[in-house]
PDB file of N, CA, C and O in Angstrom:
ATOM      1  N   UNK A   1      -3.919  -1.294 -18.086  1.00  0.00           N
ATOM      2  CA  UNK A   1      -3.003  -2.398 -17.911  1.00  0.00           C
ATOM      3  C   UNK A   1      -1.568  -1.918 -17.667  1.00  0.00           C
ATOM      4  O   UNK A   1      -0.752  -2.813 -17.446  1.00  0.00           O
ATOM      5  N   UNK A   2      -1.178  -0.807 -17.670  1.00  0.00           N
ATOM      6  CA  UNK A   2       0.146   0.003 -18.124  1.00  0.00           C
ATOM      7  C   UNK A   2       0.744  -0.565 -16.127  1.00  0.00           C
ATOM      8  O   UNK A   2       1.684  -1.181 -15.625  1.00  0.00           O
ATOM      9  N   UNK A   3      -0.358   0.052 -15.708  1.00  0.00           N
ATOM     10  CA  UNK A   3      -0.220   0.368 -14.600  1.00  0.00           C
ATOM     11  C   UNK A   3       0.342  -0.818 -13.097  1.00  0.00           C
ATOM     12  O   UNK A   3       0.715  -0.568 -11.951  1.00  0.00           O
ATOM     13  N   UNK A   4       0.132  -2.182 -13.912  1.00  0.00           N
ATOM     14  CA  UNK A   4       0.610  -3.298 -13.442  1.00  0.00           C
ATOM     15  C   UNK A   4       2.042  -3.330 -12.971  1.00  0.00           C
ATOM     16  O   UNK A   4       2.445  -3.628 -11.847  1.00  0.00           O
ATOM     17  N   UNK A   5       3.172  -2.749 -14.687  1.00  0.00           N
ATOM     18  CA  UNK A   5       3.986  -2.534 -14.729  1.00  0.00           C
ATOM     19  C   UNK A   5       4.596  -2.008 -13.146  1.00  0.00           C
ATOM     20  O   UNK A   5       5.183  -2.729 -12.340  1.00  0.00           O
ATOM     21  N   UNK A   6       4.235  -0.417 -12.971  1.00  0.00           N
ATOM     22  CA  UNK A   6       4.857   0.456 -11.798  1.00  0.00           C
ATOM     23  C   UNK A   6       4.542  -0.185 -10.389  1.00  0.00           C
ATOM     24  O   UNK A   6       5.298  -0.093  -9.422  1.00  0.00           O
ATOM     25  N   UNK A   7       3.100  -0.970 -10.400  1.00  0.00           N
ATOM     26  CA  UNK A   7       2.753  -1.451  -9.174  1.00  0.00           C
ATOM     27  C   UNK A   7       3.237  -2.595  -8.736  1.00  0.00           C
ATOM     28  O   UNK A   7       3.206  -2.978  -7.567  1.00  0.00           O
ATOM     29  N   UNK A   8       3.947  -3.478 -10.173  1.00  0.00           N
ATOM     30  CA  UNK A   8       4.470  -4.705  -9.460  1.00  0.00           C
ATOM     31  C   UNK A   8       6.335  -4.436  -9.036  1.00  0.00           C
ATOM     32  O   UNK A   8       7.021  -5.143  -8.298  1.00  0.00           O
ATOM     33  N   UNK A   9       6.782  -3.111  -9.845  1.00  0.00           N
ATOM     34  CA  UNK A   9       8.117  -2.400  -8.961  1.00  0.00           C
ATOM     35  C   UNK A   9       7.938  -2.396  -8.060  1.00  0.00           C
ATOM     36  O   UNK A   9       8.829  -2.903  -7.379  1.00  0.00           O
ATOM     37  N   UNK A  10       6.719  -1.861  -7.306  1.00  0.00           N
ATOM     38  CA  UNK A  10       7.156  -0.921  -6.005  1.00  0.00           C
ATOM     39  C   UNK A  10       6.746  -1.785  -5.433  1.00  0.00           C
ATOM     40  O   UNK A  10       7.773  -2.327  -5.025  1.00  0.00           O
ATOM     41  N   UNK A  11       5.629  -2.558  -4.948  1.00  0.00           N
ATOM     42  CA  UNK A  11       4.936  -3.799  -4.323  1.00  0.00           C
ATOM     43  C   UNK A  11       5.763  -4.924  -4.438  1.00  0.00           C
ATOM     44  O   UNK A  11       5.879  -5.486  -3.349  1.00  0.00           O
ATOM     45  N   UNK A  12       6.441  -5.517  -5.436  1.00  0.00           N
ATOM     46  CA  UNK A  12       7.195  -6.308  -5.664  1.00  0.00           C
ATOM     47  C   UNK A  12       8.456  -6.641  -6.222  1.00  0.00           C
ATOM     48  O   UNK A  12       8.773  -7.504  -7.041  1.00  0.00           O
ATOM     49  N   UNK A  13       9.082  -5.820  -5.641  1.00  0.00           N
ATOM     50  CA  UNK A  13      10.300  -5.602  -6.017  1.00  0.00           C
ATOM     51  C   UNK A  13      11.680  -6.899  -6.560  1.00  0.00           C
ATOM     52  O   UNK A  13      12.794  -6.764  -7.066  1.00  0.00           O
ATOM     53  N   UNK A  14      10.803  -8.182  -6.096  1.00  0.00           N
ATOM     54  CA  UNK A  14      11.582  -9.293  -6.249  1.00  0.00           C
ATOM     55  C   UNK A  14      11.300  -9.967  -7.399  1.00  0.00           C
ATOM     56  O   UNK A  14      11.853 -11.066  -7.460  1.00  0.00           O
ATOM     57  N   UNK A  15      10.477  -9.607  -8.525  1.00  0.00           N
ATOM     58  CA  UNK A  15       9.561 -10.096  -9.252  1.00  0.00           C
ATOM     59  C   UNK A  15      10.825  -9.775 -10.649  1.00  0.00           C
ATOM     60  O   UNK A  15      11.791  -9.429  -9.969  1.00  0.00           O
ATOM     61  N   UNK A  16      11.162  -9.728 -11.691  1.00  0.00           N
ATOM     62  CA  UNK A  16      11.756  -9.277 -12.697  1.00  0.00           C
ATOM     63  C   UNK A  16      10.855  -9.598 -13.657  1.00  0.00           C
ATOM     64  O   UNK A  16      10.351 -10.686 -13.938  1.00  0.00           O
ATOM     65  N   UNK A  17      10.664  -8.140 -14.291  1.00  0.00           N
ATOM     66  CA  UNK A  17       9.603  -7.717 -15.229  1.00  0.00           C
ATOM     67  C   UNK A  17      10.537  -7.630 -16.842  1.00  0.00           C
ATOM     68  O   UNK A  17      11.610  -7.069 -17.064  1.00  0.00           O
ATOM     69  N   UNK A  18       9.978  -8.121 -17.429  1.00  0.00           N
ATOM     70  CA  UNK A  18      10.292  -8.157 -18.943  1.00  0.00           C
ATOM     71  C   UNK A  18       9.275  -7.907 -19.722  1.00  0.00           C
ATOM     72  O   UNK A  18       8.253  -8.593 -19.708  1.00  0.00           O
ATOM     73  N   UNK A  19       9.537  -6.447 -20.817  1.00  0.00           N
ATOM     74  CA  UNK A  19       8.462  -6.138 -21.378  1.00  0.00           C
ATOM     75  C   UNK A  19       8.744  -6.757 -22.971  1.00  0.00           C
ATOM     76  O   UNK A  19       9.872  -6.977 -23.414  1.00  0.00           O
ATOM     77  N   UNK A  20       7.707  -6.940 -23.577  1.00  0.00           N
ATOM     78  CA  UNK A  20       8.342  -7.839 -24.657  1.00  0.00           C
ATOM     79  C   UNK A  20       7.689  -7.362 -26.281  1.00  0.00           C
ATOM     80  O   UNK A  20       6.590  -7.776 -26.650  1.00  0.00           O
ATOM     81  N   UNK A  21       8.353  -6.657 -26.944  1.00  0.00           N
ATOM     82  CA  UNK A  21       7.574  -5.760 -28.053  1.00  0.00           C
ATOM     83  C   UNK A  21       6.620  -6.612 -29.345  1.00  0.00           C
ATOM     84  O   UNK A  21       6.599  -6.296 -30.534  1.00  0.00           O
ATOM     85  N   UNK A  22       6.141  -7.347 -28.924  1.00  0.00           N
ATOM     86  CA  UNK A  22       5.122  -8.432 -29.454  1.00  0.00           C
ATOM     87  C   UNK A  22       3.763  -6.984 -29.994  1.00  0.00           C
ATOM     88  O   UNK A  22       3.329  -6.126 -29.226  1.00  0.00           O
ATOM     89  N   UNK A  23       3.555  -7.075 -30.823  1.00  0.00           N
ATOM     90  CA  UNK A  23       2.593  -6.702 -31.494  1.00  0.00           C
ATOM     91  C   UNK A  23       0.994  -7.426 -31.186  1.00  0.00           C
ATOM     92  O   UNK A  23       1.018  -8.581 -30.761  1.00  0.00           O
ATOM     93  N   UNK A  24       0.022  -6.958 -31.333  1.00  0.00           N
ATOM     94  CA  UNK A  24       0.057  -5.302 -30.964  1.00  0.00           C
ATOM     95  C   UNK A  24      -0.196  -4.810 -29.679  1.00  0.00           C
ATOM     96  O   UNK A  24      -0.391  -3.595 -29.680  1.00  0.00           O
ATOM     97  N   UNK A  25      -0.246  -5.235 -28.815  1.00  0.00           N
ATOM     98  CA  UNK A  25      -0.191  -4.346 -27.140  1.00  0.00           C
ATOM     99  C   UNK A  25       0.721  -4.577 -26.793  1.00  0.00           C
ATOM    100  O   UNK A  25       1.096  -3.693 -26.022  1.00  0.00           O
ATOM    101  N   UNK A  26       1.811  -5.769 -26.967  1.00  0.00           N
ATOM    102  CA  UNK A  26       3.199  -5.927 -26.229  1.00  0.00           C
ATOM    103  C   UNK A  26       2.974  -7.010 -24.834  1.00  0.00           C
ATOM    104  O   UNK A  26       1.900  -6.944 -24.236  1.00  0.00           O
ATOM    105  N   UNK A  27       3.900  -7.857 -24.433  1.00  0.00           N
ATOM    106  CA  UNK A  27       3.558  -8.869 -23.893  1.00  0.00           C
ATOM    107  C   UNK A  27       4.552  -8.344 -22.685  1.00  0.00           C
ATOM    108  O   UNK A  27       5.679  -7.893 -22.884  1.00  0.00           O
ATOM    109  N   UNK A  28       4.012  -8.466 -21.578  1.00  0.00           N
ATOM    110  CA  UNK A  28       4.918  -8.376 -20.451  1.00  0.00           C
ATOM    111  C   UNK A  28       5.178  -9.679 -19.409  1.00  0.00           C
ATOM    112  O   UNK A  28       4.288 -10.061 -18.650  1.00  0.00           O
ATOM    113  N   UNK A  29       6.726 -10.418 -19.479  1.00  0.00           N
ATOM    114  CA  UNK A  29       6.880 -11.788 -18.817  1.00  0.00           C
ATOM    115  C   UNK A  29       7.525 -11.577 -17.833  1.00  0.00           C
ATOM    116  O   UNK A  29       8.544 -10.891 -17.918  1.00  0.00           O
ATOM    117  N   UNK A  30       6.993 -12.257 -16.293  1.00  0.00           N
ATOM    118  CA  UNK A  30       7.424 -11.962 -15.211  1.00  0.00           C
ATOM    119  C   UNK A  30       8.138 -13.181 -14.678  1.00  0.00           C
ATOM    120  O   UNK A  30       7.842 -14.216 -15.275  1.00  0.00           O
ATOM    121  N   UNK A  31       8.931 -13.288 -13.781  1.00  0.00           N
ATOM    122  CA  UNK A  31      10.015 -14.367 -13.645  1.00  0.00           C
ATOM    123  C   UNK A  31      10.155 -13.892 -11.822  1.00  0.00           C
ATOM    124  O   UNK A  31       9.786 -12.904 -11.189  1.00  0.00           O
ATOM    125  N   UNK A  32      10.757 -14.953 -11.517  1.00  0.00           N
ATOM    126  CA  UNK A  32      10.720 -14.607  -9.964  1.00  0.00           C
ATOM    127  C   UNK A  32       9.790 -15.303  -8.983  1.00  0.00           C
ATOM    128  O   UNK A  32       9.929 -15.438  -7.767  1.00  0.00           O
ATOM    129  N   UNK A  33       8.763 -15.737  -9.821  1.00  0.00           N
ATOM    130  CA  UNK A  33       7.146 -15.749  -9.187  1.00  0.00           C
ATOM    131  C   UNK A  33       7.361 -16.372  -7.378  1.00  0.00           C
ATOM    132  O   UNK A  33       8.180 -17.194  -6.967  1.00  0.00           O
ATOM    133  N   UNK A  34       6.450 -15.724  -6.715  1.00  0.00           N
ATOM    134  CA  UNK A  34       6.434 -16.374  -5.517  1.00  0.00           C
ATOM    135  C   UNK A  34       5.227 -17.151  -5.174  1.00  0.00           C
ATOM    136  O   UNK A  34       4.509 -16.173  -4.962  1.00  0.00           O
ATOM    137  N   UNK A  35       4.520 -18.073  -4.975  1.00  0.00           N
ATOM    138  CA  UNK A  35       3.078 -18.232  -5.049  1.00  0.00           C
ATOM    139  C   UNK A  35       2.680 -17.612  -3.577  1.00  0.00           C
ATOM    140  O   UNK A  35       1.773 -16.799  -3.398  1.00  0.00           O
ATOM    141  N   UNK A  36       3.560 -18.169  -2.533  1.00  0.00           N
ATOM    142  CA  UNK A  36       3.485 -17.704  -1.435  1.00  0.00           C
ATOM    143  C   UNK A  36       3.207 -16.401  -0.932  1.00  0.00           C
ATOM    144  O   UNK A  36       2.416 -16.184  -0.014  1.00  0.00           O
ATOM    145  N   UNK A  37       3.862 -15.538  -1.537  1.00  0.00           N
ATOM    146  CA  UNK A  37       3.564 -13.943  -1.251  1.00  0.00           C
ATOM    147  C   UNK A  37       2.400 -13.447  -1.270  1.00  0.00           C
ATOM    148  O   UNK A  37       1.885 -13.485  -2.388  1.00  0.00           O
ATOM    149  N   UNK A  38       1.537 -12.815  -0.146  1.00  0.00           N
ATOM    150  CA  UNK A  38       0.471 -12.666  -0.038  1.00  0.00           C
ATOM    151  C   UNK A  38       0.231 -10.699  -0.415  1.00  0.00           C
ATOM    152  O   UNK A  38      -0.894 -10.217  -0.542  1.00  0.00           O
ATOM    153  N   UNK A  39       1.398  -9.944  -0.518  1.00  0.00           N
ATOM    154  CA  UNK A  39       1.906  -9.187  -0.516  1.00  0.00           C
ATOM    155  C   UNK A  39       0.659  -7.967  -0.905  1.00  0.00           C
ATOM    156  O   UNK A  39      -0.035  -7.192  -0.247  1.00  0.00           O
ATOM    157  N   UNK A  40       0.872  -8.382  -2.699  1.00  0.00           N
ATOM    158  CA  UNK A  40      -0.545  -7.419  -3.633  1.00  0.00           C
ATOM    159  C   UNK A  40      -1.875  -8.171  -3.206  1.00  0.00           C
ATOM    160  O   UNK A  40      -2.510  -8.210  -4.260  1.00  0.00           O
ATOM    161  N   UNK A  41      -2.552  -8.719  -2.337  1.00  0.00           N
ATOM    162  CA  UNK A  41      -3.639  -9.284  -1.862  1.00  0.00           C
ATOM    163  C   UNK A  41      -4.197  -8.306  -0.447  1.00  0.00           C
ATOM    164  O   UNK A  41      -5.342  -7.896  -0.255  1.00  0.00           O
ATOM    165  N   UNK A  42      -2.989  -8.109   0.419  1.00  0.00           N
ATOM    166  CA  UNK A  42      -2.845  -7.804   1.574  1.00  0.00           C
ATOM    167  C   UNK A  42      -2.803  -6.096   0.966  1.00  0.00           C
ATOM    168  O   UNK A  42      -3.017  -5.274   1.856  1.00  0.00           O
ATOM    169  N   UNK A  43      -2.554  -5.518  -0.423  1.00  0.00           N
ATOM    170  CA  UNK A  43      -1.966  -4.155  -0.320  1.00  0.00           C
ATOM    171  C   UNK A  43      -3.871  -3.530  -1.153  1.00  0.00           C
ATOM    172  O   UNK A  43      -4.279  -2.380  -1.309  1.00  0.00           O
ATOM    173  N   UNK A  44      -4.397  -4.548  -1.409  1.00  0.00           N
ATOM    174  CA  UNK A  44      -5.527  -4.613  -2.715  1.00  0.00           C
ATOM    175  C   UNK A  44      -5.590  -3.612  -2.989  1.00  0.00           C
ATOM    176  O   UNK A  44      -5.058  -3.013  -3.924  1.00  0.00           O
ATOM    177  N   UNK A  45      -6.782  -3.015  -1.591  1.00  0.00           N
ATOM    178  CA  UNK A  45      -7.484  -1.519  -1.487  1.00  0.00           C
ATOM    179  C   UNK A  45      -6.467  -0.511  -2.135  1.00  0.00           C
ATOM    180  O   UNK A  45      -6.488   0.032  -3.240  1.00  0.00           O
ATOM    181  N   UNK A  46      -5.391  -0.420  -0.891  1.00  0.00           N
ATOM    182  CA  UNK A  46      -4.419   1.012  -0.941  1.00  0.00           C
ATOM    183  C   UNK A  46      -3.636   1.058  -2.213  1.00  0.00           C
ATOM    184  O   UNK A  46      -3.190   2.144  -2.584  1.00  0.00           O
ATOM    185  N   UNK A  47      -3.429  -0.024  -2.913  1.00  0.00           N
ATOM    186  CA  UNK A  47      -2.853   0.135  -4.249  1.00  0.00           C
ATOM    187  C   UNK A  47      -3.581   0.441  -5.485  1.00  0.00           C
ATOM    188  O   UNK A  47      -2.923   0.687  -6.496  1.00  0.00           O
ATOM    189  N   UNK A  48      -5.377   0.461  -5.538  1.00  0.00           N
ATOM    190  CA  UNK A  48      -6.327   0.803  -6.131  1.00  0.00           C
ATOM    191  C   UNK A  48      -6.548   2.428  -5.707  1.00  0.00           C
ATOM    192  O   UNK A  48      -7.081   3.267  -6.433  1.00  0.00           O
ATOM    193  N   UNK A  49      -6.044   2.646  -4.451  1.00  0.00           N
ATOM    194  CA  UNK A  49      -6.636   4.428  -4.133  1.00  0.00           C
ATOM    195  C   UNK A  49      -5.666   4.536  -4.870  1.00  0.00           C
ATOM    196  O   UNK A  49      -6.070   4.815  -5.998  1.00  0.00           O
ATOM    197  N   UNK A  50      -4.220   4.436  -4.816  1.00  0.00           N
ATOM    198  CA  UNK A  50      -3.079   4.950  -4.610  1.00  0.00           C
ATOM    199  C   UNK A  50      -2.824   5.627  -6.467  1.00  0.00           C
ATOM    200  O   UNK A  50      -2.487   6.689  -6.990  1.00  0.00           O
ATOM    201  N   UNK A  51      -3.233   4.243  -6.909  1.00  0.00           N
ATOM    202  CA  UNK A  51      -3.099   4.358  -8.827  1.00  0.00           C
ATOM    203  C   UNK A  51      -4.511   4.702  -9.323  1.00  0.00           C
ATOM    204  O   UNK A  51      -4.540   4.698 -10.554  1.00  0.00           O
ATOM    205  N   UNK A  52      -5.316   4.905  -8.935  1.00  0.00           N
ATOM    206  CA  UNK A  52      -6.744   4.771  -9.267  1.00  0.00           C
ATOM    207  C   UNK A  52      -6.967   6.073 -10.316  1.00  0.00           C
ATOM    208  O   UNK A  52      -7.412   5.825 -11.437  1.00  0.00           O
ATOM    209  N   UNK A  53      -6.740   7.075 -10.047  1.00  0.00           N
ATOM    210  CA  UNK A  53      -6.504   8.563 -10.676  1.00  0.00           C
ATOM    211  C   UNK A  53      -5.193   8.854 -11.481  1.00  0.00           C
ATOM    212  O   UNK A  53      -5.188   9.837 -12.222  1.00  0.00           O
ATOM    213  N   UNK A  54      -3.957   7.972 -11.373  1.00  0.00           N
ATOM    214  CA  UNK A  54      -2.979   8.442 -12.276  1.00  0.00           C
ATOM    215  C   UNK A  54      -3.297   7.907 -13.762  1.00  0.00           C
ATOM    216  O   UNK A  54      -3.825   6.900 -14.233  1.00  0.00           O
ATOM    217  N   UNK A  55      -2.816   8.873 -14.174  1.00  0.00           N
ATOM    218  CA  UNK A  55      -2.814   8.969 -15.680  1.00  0.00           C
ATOM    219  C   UNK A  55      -1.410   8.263 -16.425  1.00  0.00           C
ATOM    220  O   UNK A  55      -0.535   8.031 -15.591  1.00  0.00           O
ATOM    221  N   UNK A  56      -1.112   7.953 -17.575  1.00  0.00           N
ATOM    222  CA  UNK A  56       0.056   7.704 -18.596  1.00  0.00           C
ATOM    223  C   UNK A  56       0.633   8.536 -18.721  1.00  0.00           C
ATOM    224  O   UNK A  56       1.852   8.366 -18.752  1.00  0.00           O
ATOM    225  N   UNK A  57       0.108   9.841 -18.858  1.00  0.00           N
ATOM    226  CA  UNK A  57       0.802  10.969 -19.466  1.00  0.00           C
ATOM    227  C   UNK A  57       1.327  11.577 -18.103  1.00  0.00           C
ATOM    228  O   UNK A  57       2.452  12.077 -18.088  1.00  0.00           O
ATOM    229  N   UNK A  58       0.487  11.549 -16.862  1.00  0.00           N
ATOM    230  CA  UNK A  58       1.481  12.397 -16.129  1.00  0.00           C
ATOM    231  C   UNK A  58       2.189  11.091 -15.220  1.00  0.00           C
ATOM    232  O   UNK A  58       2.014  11.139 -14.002  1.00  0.00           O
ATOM    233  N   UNK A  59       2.903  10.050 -15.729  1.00  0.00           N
ATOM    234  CA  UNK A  59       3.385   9.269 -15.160  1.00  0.00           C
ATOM    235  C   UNK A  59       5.176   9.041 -15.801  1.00  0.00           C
ATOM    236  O   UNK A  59       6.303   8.862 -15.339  1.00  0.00           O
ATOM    237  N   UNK A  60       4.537   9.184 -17.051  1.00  0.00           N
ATOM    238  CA  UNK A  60       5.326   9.143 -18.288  1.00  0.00           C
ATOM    239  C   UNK A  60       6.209   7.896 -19.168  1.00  0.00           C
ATOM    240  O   UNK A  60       7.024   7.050 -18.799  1.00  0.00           O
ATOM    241  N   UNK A  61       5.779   8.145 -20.130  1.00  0.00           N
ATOM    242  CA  UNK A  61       6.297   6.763 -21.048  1.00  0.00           C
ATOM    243  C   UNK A  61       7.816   6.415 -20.679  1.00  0.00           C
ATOM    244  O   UNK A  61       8.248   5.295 -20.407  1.00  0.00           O
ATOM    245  N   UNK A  62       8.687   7.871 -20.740  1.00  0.00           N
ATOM    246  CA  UNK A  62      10.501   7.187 -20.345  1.00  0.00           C
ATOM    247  C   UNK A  62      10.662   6.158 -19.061  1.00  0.00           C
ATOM    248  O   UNK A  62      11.335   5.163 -18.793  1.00  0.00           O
ATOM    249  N   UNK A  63       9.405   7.175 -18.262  1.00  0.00           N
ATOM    250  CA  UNK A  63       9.538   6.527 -17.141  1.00  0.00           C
ATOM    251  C   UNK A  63       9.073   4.702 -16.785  1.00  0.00           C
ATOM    252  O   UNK A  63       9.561   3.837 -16.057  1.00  0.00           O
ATOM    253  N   UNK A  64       7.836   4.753 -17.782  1.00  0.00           N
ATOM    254  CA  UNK A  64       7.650   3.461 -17.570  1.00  0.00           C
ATOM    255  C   UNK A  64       8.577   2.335 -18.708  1.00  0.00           C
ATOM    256  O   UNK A  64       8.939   1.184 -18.463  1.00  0.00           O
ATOM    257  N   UNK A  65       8.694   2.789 -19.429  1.00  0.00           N
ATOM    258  CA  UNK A  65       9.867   1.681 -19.993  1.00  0.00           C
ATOM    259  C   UNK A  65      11.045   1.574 -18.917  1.00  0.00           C
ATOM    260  O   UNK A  65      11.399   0.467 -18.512  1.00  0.00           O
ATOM    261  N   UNK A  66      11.578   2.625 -18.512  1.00  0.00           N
ATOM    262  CA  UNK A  66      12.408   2.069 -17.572  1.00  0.00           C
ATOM    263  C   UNK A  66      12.311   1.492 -16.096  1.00  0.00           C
ATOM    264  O   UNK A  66      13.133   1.442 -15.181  1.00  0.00           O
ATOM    265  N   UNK A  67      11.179   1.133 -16.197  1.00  0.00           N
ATOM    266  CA  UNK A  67      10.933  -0.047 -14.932  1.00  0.00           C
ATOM    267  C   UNK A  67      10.912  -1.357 -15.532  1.00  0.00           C
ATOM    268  O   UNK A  67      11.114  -2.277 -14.740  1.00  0.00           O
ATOM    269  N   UNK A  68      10.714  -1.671 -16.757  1.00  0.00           N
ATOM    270  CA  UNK A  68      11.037  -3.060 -17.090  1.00  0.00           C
ATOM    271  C   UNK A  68      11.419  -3.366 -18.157  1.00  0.00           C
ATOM    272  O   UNK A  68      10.872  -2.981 -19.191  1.00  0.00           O
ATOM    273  N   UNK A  69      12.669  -4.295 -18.106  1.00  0.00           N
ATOM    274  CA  UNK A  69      13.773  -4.422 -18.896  1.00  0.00           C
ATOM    275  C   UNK A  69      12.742  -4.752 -20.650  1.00  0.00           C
ATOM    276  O   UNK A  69      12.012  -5.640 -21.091  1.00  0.00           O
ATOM    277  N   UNK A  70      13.201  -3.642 -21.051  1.00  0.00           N
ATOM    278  CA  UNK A  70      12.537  -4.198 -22.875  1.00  0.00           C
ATOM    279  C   UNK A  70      13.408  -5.087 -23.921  1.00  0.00           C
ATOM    280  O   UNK A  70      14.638  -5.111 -23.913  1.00  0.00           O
ATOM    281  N   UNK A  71      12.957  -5.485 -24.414  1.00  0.00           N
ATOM    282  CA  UNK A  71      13.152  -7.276 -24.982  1.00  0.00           C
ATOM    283  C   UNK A  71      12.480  -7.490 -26.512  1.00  0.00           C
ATOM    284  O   UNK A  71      11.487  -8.159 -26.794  1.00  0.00           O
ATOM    285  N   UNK A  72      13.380  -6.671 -27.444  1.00  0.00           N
ATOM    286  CA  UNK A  72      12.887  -6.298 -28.782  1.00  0.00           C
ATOM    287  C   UNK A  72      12.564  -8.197 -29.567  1.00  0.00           C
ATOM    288  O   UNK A  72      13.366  -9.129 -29.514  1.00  0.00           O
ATOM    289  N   UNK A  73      11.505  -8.209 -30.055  1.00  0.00           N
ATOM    290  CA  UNK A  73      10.746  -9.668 -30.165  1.00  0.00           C
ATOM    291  C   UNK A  73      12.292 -10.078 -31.417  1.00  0.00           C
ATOM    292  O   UNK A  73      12.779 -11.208 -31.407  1.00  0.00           O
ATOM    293  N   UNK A  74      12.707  -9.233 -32.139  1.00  0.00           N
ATOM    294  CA  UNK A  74      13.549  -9.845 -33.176  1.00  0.00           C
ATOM    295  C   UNK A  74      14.924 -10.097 -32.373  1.00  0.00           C
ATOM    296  O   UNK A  74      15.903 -10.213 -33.110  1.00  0.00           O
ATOM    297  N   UNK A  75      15.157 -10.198 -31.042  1.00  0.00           N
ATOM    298  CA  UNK A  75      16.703 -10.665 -30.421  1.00  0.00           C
ATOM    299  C   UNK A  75      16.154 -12.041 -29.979  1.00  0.00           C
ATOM    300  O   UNK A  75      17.008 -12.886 -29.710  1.00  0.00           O
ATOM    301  N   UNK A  76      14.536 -12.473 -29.839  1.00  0.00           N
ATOM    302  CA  UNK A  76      14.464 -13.752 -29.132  1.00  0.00           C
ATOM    303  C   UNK A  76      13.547 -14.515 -30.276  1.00  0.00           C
ATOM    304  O   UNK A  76      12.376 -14.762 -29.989  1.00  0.00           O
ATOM    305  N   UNK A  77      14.090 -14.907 -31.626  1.00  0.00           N
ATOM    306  CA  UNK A  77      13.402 -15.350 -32.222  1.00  0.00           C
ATOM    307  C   UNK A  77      13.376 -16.860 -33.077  1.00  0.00           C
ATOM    308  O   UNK A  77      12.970 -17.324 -34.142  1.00  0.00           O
ATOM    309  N   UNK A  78      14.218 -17.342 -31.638  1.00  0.00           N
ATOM    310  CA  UNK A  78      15.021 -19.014 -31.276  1.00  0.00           C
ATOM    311  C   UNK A  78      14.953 -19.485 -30.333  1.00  0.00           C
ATOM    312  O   UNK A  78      14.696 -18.692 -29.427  1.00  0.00           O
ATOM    313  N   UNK A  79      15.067 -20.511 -30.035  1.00  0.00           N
ATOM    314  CA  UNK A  79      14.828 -20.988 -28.509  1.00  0.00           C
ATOM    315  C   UNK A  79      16.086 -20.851 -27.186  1.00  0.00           C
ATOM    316  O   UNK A  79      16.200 -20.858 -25.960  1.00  0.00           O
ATOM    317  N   UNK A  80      16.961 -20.716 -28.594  1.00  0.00           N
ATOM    318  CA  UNK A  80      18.603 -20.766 -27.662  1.00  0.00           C
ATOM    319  C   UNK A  80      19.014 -18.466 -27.801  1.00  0.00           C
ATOM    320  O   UNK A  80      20.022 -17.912 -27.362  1.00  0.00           O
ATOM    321  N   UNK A  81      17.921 -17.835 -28.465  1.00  0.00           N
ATOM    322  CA  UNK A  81      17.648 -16.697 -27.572  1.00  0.00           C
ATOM    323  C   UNK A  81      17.149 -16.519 -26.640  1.00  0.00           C
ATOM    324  O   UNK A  81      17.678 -15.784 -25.807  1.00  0.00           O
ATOM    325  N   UNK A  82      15.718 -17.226 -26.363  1.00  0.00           N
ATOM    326  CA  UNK A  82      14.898 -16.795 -25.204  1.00  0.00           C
ATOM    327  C   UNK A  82      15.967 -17.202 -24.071  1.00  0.00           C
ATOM    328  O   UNK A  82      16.219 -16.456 -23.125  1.00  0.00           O
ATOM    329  N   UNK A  83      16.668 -18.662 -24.289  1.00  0.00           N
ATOM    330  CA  UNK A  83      17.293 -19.276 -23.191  1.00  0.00           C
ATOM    331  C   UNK A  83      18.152 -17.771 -22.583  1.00  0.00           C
ATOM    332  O   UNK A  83      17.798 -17.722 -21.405  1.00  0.00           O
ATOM    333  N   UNK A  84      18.859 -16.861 -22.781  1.00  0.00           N
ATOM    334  CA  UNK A  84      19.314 -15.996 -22.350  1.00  0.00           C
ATOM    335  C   UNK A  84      18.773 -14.933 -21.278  1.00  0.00           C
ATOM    336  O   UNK A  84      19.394 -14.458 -20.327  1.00  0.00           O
ATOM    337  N   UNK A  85      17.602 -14.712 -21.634  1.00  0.00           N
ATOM    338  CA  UNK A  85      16.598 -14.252 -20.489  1.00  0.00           C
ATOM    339  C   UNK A  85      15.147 -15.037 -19.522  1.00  0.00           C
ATOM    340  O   UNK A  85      14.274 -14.601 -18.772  1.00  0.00           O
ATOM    341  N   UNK A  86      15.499 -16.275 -20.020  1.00  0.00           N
ATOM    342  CA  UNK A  86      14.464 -17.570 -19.481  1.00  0.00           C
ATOM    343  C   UNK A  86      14.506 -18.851 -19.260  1.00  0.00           C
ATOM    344  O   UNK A  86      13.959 -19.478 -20.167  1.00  0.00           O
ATOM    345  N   UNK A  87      14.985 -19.580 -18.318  1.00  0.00           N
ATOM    346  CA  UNK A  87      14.913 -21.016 -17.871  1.00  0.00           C
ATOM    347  C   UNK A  87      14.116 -21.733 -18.431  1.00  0.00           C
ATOM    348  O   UNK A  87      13.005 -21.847 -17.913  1.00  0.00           O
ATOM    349  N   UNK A  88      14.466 -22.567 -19.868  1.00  0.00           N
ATOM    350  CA  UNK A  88      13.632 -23.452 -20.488  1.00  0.00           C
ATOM    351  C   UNK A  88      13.729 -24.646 -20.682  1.00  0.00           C
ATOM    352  O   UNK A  88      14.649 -24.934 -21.447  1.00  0.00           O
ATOM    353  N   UNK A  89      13.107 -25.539 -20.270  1.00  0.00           N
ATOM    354  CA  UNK A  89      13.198 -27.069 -20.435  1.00  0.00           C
ATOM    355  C   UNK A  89      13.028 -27.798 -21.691  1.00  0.00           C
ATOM    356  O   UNK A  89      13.121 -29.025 -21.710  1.00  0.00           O
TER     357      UNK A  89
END
């Protein structure tokens, strides 16, 4: 699942990824959404060769936290926190 993370950077660069330290796997919320974009549909195959064999370790943890902004669960634990990183009605 790690691997969503790096593929929706590079494939989708318009997307803003928020990783969210929710216990216990961690919740990742995406914002941006396009429904329209046919983009990761059209990329399926070549983005399955492309990640299919990489590993975590030789990808690396610094590296993947810093593709999406982290969002410690105790700064959003109000509604008028989340409002700071999320459009809520």
């Amino acid at each position: 699942m790690w691997k969503l993370i790096p593929v929706l950077k590079q494939y989708r660069p318009d997307l803003n990824l928020f990783m969210i330290d929710a216990p216990p796997t961690g919740l990742l919320l995406i914002t941006n959404l396009n429904p329209g974009s046919k983009k990761l549909g059209d990329e399926y195959f070549s983005i399955v060769q492309e990640w299919r064999d990489i590993e975590l370790a030789s990808y690396g943890l610094d590296k993947l936290f810093s593709d999406a902004q982290l969002i410690p669960t105790s700064s959003i634990e109000r509604r008028e926190d989340m409002s700071r990183y999320f459009w809520i009605s």
